[in-house]
C-alpha positions as semicolon CSV with decimal commas, in nm:
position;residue;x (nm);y (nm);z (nm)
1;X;12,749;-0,862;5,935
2;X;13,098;-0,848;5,832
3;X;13,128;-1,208;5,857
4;X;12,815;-1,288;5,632
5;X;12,976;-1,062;5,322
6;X;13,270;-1,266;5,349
7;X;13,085;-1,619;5,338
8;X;12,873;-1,479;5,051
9;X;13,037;-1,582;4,756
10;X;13,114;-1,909;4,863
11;X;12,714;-1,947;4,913
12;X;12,632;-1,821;4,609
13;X;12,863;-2,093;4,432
14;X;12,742;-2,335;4,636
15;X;12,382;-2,305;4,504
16;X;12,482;-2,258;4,162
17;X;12,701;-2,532;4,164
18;X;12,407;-2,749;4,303
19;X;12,172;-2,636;3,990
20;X;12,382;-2,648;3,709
21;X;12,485;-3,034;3,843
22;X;12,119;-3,101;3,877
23;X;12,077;-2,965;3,448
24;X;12,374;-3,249;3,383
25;X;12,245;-3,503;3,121
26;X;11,903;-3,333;3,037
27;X;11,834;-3,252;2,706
28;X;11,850;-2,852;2,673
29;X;11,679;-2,805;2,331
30;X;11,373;-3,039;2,515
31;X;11,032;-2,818;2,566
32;X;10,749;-2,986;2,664
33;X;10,417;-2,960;2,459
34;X;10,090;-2,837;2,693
35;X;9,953;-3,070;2,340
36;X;10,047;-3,443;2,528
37;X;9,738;-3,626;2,604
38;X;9,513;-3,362;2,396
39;X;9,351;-3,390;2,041
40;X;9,505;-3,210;1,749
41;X;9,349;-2,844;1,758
42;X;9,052;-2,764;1,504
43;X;9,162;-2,634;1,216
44;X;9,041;-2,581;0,843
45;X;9,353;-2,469;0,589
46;X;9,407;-2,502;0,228
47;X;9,554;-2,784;0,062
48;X;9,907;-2,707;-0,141
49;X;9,825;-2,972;-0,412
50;X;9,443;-2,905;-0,463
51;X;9,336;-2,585;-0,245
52;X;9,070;-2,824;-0,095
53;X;9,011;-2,744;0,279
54;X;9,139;-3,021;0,481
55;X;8,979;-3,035;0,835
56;X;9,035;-3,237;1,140
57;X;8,799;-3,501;0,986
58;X;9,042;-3,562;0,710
59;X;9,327;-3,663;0,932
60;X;9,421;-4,016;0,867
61;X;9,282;-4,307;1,130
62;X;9,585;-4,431;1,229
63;X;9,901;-4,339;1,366
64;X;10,071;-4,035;1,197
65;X;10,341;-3,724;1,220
66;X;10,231;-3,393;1,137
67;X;10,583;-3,236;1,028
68;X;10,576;-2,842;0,992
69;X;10,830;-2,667;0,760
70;X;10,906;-2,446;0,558
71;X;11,101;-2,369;0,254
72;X;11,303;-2,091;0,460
73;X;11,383;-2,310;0,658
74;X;11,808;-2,444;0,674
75;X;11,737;-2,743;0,900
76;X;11,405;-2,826;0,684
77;X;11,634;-2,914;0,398
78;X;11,816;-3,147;0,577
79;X;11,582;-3,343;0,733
80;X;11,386;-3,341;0,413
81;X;11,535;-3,680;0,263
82;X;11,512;-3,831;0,576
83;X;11,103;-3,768;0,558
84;X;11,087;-3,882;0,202
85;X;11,273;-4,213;0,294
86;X;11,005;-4,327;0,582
87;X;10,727;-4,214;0,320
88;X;10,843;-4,488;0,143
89;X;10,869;-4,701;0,408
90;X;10,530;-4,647;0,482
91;X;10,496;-4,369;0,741
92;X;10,247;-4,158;0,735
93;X;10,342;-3,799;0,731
94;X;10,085;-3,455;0,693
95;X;10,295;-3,130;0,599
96;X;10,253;-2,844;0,673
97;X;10,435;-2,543;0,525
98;X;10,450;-2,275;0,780
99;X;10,479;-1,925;0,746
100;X;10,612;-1,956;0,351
101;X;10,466;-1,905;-0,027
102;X;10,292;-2,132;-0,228
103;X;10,498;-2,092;-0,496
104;X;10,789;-2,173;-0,296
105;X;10,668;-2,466;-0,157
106;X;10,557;-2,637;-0,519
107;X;10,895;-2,582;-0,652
108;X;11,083;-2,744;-0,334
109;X;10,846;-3,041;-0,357
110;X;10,844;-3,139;-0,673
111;X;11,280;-3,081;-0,706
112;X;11,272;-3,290;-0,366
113;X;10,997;-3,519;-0,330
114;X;10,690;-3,482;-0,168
115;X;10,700;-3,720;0,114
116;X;10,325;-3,603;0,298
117;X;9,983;-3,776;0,248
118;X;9,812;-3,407;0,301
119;X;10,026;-3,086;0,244
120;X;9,862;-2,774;0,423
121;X;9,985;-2,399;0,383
122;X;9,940;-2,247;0,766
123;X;10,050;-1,872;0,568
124;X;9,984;-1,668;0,849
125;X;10,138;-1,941;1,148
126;X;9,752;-1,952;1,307
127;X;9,765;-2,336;1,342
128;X;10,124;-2,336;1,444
129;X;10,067;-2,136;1,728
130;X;9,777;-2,330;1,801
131;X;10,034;-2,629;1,821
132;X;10,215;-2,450;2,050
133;X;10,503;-2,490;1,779
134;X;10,850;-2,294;1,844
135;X;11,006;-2,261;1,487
136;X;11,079;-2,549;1,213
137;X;11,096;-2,809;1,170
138;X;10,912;-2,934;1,444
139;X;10,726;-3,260;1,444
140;X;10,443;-3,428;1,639
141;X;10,327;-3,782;1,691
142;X;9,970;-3,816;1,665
143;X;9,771;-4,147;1,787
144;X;9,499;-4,340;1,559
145;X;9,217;-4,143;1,799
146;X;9,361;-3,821;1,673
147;X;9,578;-3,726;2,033
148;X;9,884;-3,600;2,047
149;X;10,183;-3,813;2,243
150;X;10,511;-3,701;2,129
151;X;10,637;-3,373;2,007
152;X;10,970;-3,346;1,870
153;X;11,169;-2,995;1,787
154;X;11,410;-2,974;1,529
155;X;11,496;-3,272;1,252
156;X;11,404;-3,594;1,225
157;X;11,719;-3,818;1,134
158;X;11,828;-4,182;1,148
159;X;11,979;-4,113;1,521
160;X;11,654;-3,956;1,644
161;X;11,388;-4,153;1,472
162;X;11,373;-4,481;1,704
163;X;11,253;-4,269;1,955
164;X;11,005;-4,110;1,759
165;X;10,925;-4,425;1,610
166;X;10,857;-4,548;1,940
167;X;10,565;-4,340;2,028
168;X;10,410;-4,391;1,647
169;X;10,355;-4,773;1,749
């Protein structure tokens, strides 16, 4: 018995060594999305600019991102101008302000752009948990039959975007 206490610490590096090389390379922030493969959630909220209710039904009919931030949000404001430039470029983006003010929201889109075809308040974070969403920004890529393939956490920028792109085609 001796004998095993003495061998025991070089076991117990030997299996830690063995997982930690087996985590080499893979993406640590990565969580997948229980979403892939399934439709966008139902939902009714409040449009920003109108206070409509937007619907599933008033998703666009082609290939989109539905991009949730928030004005509290540090990483939000960078990837902000990034959003505004593929706008332009013709991506088609739906907002959603989660978890912030309307106020708030209204001032930050018309000093930065408003780079979203729809822009939905989720107030109380109901359809963000329903995304399975971990915090903003977080982003996902919805097909032109309204299911979700991609879901990306944290900002979109010109170093991440070709992958994104990718599953928008």
């Amino acid at each position: 018995m001796r004998k095993f206490f003495l061998f025991f610490p070089f076991v117990a590096f030997s299996i830690l060594s063995v997982v930690l090389y087996v985590q080499i390379g893979k993406d640590a922030n990565y969580m997948p999305s229980a979403l892939i493969g399934q439709t966008v959630p139902e939902f009714t909220l409040v449009s920003l600019t109108d206070d409509e209710l937007v619907s599933n039904k008033d998703l666009p009919n082609q290939p989109y991102l539905i991009n949730f931030w928030g004005t509290w949000c540090a990483a939000c404001h960078v990837e902000h101008p990034y959003l505004v430039q593929l706008a332009r470029s013709g991506v088609v983006i739906v907002g959603v302000d989660y978890k912030d003010k309307k106020s708030l929201a209204e001032q930050w889109l018309n000093k930065k752009g408003d780079p979203y075809r729809y822009v939905l308040m989720d107030e109380l974070g109901h359809f963000g948990v329903d995304m399975g969403i971990t915090g903003a920004p977080e982003t996902f890529v919805v097909d032109s039959q309204g299911v979700v393939v991609y879901r990306h956490q944290g900002e979109i920028n010109a170093q991440n975007w070709p992958v994104i792109e990718g599953y928008l085609q």
